[in-house]
N, C-alpha and C positions, 0 to 999 in steps of 0.2 A: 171271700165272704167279708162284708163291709160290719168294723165289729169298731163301737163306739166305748171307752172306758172313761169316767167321770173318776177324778178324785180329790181330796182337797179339803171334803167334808169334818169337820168334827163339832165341838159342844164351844160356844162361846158366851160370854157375860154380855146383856145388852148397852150397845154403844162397841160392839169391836167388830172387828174384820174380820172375813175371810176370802181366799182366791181359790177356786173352782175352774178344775181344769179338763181338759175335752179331749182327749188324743183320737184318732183315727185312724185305724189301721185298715188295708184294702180299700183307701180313702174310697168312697161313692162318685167317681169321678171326680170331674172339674165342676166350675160355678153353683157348689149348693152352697144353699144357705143354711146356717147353724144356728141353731134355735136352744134357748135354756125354761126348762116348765120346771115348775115344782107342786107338789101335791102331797099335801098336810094329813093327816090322820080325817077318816068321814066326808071328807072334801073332796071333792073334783080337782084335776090336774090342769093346774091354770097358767098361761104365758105371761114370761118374766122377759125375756130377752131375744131378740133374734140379730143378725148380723148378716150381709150377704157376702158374698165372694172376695167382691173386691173391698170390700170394707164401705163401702160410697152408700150406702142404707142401713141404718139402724132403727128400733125400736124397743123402747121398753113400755111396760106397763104402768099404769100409775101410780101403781102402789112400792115399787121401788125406782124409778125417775129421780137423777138426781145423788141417790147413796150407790145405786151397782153400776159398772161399767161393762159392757162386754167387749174383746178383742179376740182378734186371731193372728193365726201365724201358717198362711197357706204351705209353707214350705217345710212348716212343722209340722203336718196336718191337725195342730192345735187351735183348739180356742180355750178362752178363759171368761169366768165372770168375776171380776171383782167387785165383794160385798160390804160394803161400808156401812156402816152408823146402825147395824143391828138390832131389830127389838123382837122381842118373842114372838110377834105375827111375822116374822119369816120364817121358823121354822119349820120344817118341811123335808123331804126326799128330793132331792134335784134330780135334772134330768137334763141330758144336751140329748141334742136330737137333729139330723141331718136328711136333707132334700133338697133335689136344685126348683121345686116349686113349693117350699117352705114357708113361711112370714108367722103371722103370727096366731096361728089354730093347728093343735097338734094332727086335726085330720090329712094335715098337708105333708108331717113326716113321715117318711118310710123307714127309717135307722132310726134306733132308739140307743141309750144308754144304759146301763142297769140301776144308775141311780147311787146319790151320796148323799150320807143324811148330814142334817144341819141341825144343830138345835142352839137356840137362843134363850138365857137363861135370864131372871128379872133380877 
């Protein structure tokens, strides 16, 4: 059973960091793509990141372009999102999420995370 853990989350001051991490255990095969949503209190669950296999396509959204980075580590069955330059509209529930027909609309994941909260403080 293909089982996705998110950790990394906690409470930061706006303008800091955090790294967001993906482990994958029963990895979901080879070649998916690993995808990061997050979904804020009332709000819909909206795409922040995706990555593919080989690492050779990325995508972020464009409301964090630029401050988060995502990577992986196939052999880790790791990814990571590092989150830079913070402000309180990041805050959210994260989520990574894996499928080899993935990109960037959650109706394309089949594995989901359970999710690490974020919160950004003023």
């Amino acid at each position: 059973q293909v089982q996705l853990v998110e950790s990394g989350g906690g409470t930061v001051q706006a303008g800091g960091s955090l790294r967001l991490s993906c482990a994958a255990s029963g990895p979901p095969g080879s070649g998916y793509t690993m995808g990061w949503f997050r979904q804020a209190p009332g709000k819909e669950r909206e795409f922040v990141a995706a990555i593919t296999w080989s690492g050779g396509s990325i995508k972020y959204s464009d409301s964090v372009k630029g401050r988060f980075t995502i990577s992986r580590d196939n052999a880790k069955s790791t990814g990571w999102l590092q989150m830079n330059s913070l402000n309180p509209g990041d805050t959210a529930t994260y989520y990574c999420a894996a499928d080899s027909r993935g990109w960037d609309s959650a109706i394309r994941y089949r594995y989901w995370g359970q999710g690490t909260q974020v919160s950004v403080s003023s």
